[in-house]
N, C-alpha and C positions, 0 to 999 in steps of 0.2 A: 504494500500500500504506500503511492508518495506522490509526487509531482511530475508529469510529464516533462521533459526536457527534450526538445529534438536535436537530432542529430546530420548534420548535413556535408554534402560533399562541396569543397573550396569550386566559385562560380556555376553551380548547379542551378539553375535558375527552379525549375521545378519542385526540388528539394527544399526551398525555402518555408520556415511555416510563417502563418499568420502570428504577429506580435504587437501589445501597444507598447507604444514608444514610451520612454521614460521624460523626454524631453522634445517637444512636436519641433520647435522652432531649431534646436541643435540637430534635429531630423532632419529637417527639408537644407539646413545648409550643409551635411555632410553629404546628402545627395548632392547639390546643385556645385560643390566642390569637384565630386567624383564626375560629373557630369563633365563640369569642363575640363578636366584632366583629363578625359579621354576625344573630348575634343581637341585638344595640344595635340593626344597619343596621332590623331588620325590627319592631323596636318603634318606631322613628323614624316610620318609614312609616307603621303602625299609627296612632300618635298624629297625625300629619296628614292624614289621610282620616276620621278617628272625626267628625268633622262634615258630610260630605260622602256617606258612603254610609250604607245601612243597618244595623242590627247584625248583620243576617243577613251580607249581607259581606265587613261587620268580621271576624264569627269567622274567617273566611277567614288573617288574618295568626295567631290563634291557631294554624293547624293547622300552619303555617311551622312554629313557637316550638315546634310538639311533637316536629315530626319534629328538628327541631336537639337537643332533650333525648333522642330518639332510641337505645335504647342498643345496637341493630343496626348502625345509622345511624353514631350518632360514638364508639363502644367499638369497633364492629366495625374502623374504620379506623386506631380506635391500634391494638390488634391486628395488623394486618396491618402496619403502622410496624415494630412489636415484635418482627413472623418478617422483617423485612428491606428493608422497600419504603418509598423515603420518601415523606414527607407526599402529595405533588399525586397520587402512581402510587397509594399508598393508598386516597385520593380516588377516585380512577378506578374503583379496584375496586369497591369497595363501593356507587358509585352507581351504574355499571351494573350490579351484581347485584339492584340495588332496584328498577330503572327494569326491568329485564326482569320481575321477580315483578309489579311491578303491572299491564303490559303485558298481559300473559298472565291478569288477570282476567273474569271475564264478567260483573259488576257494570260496566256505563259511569261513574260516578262514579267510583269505583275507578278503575279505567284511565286515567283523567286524572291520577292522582295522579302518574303515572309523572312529567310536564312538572313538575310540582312539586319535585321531586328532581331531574331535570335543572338548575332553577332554583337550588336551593340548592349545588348543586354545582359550579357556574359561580359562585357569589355568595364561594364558600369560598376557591377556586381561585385567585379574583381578588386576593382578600385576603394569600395565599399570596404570589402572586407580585408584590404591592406593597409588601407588607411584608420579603422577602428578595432577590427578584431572582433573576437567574442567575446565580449564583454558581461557577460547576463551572470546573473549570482546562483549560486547554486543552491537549491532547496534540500532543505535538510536530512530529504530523503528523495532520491531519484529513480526515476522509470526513466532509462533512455529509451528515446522511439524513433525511427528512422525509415525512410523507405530500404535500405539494406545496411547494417550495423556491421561496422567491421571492428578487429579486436581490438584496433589500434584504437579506436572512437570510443570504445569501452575501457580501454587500460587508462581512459586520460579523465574518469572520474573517481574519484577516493575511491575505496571498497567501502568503507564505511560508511560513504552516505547512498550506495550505489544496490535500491531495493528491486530492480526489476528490468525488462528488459524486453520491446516489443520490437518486432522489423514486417515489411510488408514482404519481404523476400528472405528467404536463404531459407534452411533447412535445421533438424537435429542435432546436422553432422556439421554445420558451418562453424568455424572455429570461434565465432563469437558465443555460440551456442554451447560451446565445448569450454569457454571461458568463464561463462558466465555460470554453468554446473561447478567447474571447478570453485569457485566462489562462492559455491552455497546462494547463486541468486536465481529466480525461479525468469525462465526465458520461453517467451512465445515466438516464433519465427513462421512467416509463410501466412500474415497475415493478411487476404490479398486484399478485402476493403477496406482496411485503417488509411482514414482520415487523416493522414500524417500532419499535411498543412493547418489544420485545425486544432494540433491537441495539446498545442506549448502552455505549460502552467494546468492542464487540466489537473483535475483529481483521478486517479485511476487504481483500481485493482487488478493483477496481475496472478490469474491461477496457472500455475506452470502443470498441475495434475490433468487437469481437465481441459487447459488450450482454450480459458475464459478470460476476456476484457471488460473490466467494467468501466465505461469513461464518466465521471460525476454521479458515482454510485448513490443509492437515496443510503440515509441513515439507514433503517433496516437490512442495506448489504451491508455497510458498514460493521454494522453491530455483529451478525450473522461469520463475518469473516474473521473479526477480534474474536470471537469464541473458538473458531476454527484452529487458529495460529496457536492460542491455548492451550487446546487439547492436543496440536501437533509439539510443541515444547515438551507440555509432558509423557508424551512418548517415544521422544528422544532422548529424555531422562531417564526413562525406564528401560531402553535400549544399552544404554551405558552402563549398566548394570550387569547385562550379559558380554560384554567386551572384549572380556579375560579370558572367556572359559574359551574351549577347545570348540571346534566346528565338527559334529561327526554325527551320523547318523544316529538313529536308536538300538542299533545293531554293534552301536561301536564301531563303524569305518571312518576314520580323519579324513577331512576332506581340505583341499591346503585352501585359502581364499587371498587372492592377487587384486591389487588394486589400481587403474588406471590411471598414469597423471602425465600432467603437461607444465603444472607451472611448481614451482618453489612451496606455495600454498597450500599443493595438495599434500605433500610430503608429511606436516605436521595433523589434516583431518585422516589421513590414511595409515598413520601410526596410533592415533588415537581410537580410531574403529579397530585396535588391532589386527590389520593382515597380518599375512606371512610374509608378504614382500611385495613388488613391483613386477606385475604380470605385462603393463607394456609403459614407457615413460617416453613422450613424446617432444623430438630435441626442435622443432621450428620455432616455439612457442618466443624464444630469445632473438630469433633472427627477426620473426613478424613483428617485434614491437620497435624496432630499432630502424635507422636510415643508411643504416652501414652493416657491412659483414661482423659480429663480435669475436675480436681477434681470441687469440689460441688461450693466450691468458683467463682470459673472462670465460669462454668454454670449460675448460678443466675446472674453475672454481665452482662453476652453476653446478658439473657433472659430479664432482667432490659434494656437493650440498644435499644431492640424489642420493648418492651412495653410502655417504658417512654415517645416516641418522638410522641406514637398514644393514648394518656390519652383519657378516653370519645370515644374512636373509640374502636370497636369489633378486635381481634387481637386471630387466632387460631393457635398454635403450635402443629404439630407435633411429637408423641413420639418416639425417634431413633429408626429408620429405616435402619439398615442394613444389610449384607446378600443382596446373590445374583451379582447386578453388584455394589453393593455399598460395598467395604469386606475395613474389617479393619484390616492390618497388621499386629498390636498387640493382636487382639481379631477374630481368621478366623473363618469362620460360615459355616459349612458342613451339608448340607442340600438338601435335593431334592428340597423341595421347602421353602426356607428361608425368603421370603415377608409376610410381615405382618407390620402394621402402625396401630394407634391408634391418636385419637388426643384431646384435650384440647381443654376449651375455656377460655379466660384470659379476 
């Protein structure tokens, strides 16, 4: 149970959610900033191709420069600033209601115009968000929600305030998925009509059991749910109880129990649930958080931190594994088919 928080990708224009602004008039001037900044960006450019192509075009960056003077275009998005919506969800609006009119013409020149707008609206956005950041404060308990969450979008809020976790896309098996289990946070994925743009600051309930969203649940889920969470604590008290004892049938056959992990985190709930060791320990988990390969040094230490705490216990790693829905930003793997794993026994 906590406060929606979206999550979005850098000039995504679509990904953006709906937000009121904290301050309308510091709104509408870091747009009309960003605005003419990429008006400069498109006379730059202008002027570095005017030797290079024809003037035919050339006119081409003129029609940029028109639609930025635009006063559908960039009134209409202070405007919409103005009834509530800050700058980037602004943005949003207004260029997909331009990108759909030009879409919908039966002139083909025309019609192209739409990627134009798309263009300039990605140009604006970018500007937006290099020039301010994400500035929004973090509620004291978060539901990240995203149209696709990746681990990196989820590693960059505390654990501790970090309750839940919705996406319109990915699956079980998406490592955000696989992150947010190790974390003990309950994760829905593949939800495909979450209202993403809509749900920043909502109230929400998150049942990972059942694959239920409540968005501004009445007091009665509320309540219904606080009983729930209740009687789940005191059954993981009562689980902890049995910890110690041996895994074996009634027959008396030991049965060994392996525990799955991927981050550092899991290492201390999966000695505490007593296994017997590490049935598989997944090594990507270091490389996806990072913008760089982690050198040999920091490997061995992460792998030391696996190994040390399960001495005398069986412990198999792994050998990185990615490609495919696992890609590394700084290392991308083009491939038909790029899976493939190997593993170690330590």
């Amino acid at each position: 149970m906590g406060k929606a928080m979206v999550a979005y990708s850098p000039a995504d224009l679509n990904a953006i959610p709906d937000r009121e602004p904290d301050n309308i008039e510091l709104e509408v001037a870091a747009f009309e900033a960003a605005v003419q900044a990429v008006r400069e960006e498109f006379k730059q450019l202008s002027n570095r191709l005017s030797d290079a192509v024809s003037s035919e075009e050339h006119h081409l960056f003129d029609a940029y420069l028109r639609m930025l003077d635009s006063d559908s275009l960039i009134n209409g998005a202070i405007n919409r600033i103005r009834d509530g919506n800050w700058a980037p969800g602004a943005l949003r609006e207004v260029v997909n209601k331009h990108v759909q009119i030009f879409s919908e013409m039966e002139d083909p020149y025309l019609r192209e115009r739409a990627s134009d707008v798309r263009d300039i609206g990605r140009r604006i956005l970018m500007r937006l968000q290099l020039d301010s950041g994400d500035t929004r404060t973090l509620p004291d308990k978060v539901v990240l929600v995203g149209q696709e969450i990746t681990a990196s979008q989820l590693a960059e809020i505390p654990p501790e305030r970090l309750v839940g976790v919705l996406a319109a896309r990915g699956s079980g098996n998406s490592h955000a998925a696989i992150l947010a289990r190790a974390l003990g946070v309950p994760a829905i994925m593949g939800v495909s009509e979450l209202p993403v743009g809509r749900m920043e600051g909502k109230s929400v309930i998150v049942d990972g059991y059942s694959g239920r969203v409540y968005i501004e649940p009445t007091a009665a889920v509320k309540r219904e749910y606080k009983r729930l969470m209740r009687e789940e604590a005191e059954l993981s008290a009562g689980l902890n109880s049995l910890r110690d004892l041996p895994a074996e049938t009634s027959d008396g056959l030991r049965v060994k129990l392996y525990a799955n992990t991927g981050l550092l985190s899991d290492i201390n709930s999966s000695l505490e649930s007593g296994c017997d060791g590490i049935g598989l320990h997944r090594t990507e988990f270091p490389f996806m958080v990072r913008d760089r390969f982690p050198g040999e040094e920091e490997q061995a230490e992460i792998y030391r931190s696996v190994l040390s705490p399960f001495k005398g216990r069986p412990v198999v790693l792994r050998t990185l594994d990615v490609g495919g829905d696992k890609n590394l930003t700084y290392f991308p793997v083009r491939e038909e088919n790029p899976f493939w794993a190997g593993a170690v026994s330590a």
